[in-house]
C-alpha positions, 0 to 999 in steps of 0.5 A: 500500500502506498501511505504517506504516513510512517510505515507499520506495525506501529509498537507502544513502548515505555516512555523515552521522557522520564518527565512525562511520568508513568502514564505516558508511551512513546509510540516507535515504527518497526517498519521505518528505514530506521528502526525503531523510529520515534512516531510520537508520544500519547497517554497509554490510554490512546497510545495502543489505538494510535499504535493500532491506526496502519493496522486499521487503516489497511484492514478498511482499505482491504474492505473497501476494495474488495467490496468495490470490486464485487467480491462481497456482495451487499446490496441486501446487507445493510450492516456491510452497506454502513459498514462500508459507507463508515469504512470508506470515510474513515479512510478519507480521514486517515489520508486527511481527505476530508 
């Protein structure tokens, strides 16, 4: 997949910044030319969503291209038509198309 963003798997590791206190992680990619690389810092209670956003994002791509190409078929699936109206949307957010 071609992404602008930092290249997974994104790992959730102890803070780096002993002045952040024992609540905060830094968030590294394993998958950078130079690993690992720092991507950013949250409180853990948002540290392993973040870390989990490549994962996600190509997890939706998955579904959105596979039901654009017909391979699952949702014309009388409601729940697979919202889901992939609110896939396609978080998509858009996350290449920030919106």
């Amino acid at each position: 997949m071609n992404t602008k963003h930092t290249s997974g798997p994104w790992q959730v590791k102890p803070s780096s910044n002993p002045k952040n206190g024992k609540n905060w992680r830094d968030i590294v990619s394993e998958g950078a030319e130079f690993t690992p690389a720092y991507v950013g810092e949250a409180l853990e209670r948002d540290a392993y969503l973040i870390a989990a956003a490549p994962d996600l994002l190509d997890a939706l791509i998955y579904l959105c291209e596979n039901i654009e190409l017909g391979k699952l078929n949702v014309k009388k699936n409601f729940s697979l038509i919202n889901a992939h109206a609110g896939a396609c949307k978080a998509i858009r957010k996350a290449k920030g198309q919106q």
